[in-house]
C-alpha positions as CSV (number, residue, x, y, z in Angstrom):
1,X,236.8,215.3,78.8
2,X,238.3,211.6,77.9
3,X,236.1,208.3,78.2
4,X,236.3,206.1,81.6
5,X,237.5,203.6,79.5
6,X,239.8,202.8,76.5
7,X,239.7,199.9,74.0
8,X,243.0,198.5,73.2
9,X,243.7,195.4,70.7
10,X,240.4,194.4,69.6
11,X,241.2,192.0,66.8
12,X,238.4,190.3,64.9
13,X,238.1,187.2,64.0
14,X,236.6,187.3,60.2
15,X,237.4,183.7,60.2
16,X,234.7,183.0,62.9
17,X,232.2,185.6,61.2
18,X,232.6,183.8,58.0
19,X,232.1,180.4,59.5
20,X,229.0,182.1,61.1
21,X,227.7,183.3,57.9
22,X,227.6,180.2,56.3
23,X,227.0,177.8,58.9
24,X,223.9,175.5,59.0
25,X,221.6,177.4,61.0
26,X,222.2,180.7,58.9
27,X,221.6,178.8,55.6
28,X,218.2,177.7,57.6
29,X,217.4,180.7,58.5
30,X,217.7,182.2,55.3
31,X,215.4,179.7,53.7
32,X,212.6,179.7,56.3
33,X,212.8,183.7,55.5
34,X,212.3,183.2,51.7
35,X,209.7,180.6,52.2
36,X,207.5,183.2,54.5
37,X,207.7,185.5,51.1
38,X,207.3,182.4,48.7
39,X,204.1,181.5,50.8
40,X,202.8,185.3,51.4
41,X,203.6,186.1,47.5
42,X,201.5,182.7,46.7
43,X,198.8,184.0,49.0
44,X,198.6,187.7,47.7
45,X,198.5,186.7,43.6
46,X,197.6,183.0,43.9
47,X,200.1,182.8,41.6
48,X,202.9,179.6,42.4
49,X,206.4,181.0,44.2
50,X,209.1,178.7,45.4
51,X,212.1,179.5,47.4
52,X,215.7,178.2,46.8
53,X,218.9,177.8,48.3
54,X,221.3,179.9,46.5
55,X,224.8,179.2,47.2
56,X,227.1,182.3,48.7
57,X,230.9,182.8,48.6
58,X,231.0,184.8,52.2
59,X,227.2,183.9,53.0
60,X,224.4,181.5,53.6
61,X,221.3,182.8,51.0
62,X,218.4,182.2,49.9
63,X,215.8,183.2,47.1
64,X,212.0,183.5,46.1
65,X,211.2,182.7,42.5
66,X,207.9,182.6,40.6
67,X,207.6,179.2,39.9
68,X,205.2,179.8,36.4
69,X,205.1,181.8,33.7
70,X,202.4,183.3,35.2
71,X,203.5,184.2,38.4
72,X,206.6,185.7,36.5
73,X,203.9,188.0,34.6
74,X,202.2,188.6,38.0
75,X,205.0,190.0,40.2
76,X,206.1,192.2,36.9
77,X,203.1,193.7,36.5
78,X,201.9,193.9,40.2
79,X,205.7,194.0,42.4
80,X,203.9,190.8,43.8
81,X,207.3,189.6,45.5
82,X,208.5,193.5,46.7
83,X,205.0,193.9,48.4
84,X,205.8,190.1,50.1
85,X,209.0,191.7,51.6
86,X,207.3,192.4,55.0
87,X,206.6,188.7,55.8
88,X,210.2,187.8,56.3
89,X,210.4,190.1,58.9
90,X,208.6,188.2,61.4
């Protein structure tokens, strides 16, 4: 049985993906993300947690930091930052 249709010459355009990747809006969009994990980590310790651009080769990124030593004890001790994971999601 064959398919009712048939690619032929699809040809990507990585230089368009890449220029996606790292365009303006992604680079927001990552940072909005990591500051809705800064902002849920801050609420779940009370601890301080910053997020910060962090540049990419291929790709906009961003990350969430603790900002004191304190915070740094905080998510060691209690995964503060892994159990803030789900509020980037919305």
């Amino acid at each position: 049985m064959s398919a009712p249709w048939k690619f032929t010459n699809i040809r990507l355009n990585n230089a368009g993906f890449r220029a996606l990747r790292k365009s303006d809006g992604a680079k927001k969009w990552a940072r909005s993300v990591a500051d809705k994990i800064a902002a849920e980590a801050s609420r779940q310790s009370g601890e301080e947690y910053g997020a910060k651009d962090s540049p990419g080769r291929n790709r906009a990124r961003a990350v969430v930091v603790p900002e004191t030593p304190e915070a740094a004890v905080d998510s060691a001790a209690n995964l503060t930052l892994l159990k803030s994971m789900n509020a980037g999601r919305s």
